[in-house]
C-alpha positions as CSV (number, residue, x, y, z in Angstrom):
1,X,47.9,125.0,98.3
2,X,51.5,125.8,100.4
3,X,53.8,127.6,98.0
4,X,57.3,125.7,97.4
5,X,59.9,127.9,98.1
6,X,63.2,127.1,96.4
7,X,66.0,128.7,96.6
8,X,67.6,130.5,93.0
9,X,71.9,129.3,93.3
10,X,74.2,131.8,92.1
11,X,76.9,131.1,89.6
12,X,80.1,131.2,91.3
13,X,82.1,130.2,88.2
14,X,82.8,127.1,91.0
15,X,82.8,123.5,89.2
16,X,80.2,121.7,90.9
17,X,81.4,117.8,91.7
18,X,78.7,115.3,91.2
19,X,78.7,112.3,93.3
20,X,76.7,109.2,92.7
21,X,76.0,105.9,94.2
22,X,74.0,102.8,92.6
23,X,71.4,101.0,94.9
24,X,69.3,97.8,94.2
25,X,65.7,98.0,94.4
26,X,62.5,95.6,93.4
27,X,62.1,97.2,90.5
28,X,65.9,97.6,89.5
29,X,69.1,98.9,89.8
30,X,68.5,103.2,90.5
31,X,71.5,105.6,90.4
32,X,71.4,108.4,93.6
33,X,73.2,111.8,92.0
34,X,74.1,114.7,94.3
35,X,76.2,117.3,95.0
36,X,77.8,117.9,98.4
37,X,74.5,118.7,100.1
38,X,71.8,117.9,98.0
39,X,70.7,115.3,95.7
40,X,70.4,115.8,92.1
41,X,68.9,113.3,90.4
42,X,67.6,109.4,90.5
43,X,68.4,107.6,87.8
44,X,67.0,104.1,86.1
45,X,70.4,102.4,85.3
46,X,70.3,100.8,82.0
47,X,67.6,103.6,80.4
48,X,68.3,106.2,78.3
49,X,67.5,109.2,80.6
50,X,70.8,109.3,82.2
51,X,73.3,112.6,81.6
52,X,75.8,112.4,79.6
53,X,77.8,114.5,82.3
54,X,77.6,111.6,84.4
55,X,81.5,110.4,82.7
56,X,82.7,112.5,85.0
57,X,80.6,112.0,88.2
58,X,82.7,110.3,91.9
59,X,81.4,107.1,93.0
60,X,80.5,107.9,96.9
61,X,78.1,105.6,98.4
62,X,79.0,106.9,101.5
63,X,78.0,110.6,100.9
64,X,75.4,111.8,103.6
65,X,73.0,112.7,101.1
66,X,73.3,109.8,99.2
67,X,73.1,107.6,102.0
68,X,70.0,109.7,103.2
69,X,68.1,108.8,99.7
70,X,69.2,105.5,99.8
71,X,67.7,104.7,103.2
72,X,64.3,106.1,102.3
73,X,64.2,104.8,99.5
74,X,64.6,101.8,100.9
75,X,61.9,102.4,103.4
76,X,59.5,103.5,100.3
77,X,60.0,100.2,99.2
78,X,59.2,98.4,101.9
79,X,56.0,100.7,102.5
80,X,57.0,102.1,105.3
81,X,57.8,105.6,104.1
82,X,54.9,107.5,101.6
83,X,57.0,110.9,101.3
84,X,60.7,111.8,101.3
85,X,62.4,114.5,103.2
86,X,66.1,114.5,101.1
87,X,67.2,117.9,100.2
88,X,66.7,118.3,96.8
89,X,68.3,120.8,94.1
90,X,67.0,120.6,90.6
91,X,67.5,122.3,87.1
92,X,64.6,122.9,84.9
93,X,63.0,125.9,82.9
94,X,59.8,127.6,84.6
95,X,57.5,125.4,83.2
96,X,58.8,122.4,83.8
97,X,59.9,123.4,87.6
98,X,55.5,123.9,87.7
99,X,54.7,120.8,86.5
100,X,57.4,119.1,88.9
101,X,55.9,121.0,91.5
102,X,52.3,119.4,90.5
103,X,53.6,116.2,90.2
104,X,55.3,116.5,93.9
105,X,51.8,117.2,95.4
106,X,50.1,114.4,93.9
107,X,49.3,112.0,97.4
108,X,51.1,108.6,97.6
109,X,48.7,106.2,96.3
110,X,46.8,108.5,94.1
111,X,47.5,109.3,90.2
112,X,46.0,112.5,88.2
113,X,46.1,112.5,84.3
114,X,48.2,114.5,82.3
115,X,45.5,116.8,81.3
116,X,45.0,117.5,84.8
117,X,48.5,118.0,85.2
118,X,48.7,120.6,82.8
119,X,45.5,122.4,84.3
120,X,47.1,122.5,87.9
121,X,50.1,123.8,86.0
122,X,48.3,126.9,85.0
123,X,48.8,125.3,81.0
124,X,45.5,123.6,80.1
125,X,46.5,122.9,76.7
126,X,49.7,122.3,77.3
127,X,48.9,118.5,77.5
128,X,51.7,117.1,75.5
129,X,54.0,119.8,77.0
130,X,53.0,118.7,80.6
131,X,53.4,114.8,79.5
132,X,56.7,115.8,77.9
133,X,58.1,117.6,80.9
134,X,56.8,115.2,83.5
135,X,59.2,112.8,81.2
136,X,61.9,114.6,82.4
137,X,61.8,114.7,86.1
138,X,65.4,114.3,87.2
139,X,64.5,112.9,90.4
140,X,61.8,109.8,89.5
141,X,59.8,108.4,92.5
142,X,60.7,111.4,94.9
143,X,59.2,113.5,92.4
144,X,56.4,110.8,91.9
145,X,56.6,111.3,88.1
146,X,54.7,107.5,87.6
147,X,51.7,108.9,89.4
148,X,51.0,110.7,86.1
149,X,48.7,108.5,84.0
150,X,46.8,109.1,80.5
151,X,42.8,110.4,80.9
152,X,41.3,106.9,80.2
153,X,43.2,105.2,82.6
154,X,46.0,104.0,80.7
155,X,49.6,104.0,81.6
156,X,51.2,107.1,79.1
157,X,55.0,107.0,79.4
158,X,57.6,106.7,81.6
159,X,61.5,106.9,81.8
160,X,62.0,103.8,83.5
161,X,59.8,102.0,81.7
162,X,56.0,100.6,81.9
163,X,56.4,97.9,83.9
164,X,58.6,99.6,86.6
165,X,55.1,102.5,86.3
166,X,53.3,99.1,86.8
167,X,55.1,98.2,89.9
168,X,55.2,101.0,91.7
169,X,51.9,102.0,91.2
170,X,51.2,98.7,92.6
171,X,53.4,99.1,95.6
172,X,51.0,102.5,96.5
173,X,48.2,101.0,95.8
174,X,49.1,97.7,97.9
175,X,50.8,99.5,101.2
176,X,48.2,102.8,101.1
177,X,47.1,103.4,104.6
178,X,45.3,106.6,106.3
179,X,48.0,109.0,106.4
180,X,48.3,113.1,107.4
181,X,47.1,115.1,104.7
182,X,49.9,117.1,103.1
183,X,50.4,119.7,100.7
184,X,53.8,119.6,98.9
185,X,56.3,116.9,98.7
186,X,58.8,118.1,101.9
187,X,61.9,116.6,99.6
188,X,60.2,119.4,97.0
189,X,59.8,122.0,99.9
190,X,63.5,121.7,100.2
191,X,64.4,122.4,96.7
192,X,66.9,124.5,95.5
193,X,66.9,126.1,92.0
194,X,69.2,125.3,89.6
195,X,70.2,127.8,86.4
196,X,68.3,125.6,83.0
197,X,70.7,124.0,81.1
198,X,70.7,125.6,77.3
């Protein structure tokens, strides 16, 4: 497996402006985050998953970055587009920046259990830990976070909720065509690290 380099950001003492832009999609209304360069997070508007922080965010629709995400995404939804390239930086602890890195390499179309999830992760019994953690992806469907499903086949959670799970594993399963064998997510490849939040 490639390793995912990601770059550590240093703490300049800088305040970092968040940017944000809201975008319809088939399965809801999805909030782009980024800074100047690099997007953040992806958002379900109307769950519970988004910051707090975000009170102080700058609507910016027209953001490169933003506009970047918003066009694949778009292509993702019309299944023309089974990986992402947007520049990503992301905060998480070790563990969690592990099981985000699983989760990125899981193929379009395909889904591993959380068990397995936590084995690839070097944490075999960190099952709940690895479910937990996959809970908090900042950056749902780029990171595919709903590929992630319970050992018997069911659902397990998701931020956005079930049915949005539903529907986009649907939309893989229903536009999944022969396609060049990859080993990380290249939005994940492009990654920068982010401090952990306390």
């Amino acid at each position: 497996m490639k390793r995912i380099n990601m770059k550590q950001t240093e703490k300049t003492g800088e305040n970092i402006v968040n940017y944000y832009s809201l975008i319809n999609s088939p399965i809801g209304d999805l909030m782009l985050v980024a800074d100047a360069s690099t997007l953040t997070g992806l958002y379900f508007v109307g769950c519970n998953h988004i910051p707090a922080a975000s009170k102080g965010w700058a609507l910016n629709a027209q953001l490169p970055v933003l506009r970047q995400a918003a066009k694949q995404l778009q292509e993702y939804f019309t299944g023309t587009r089974d990986n992402f390239s947007v520049p990503l930086r992301i905060a998480g602890t070790d563990f969690q920046e592990k099981i985000w890195r699983e989760i990125a390499i899981i193929p379009y179309g395909e889904t591993i259990s959380y068990s397995d999830l936590a084995k690839r992760a070097g944490a075999p019994e960190a099952i709940r830990a690895a479910g937990t953690n996959t809970g908090r992806n900042p950056v749902a469907i780029i990171i595919p976070c709903h590929r992630v499903v319970g050992k018997n086949g069911g659902m397990g959670g998701f931020a956005g909720g079930l049915e949005r799970k539903r529907l986009l594993l649907k939309l893989e399963n229903s536009t999944t065509k022969p396609v060049k064998k990859r080993n990380v997510s290249s939005a994940f490849s492009k990654c920068e690290r982010q401090p952990a939040m306390s």
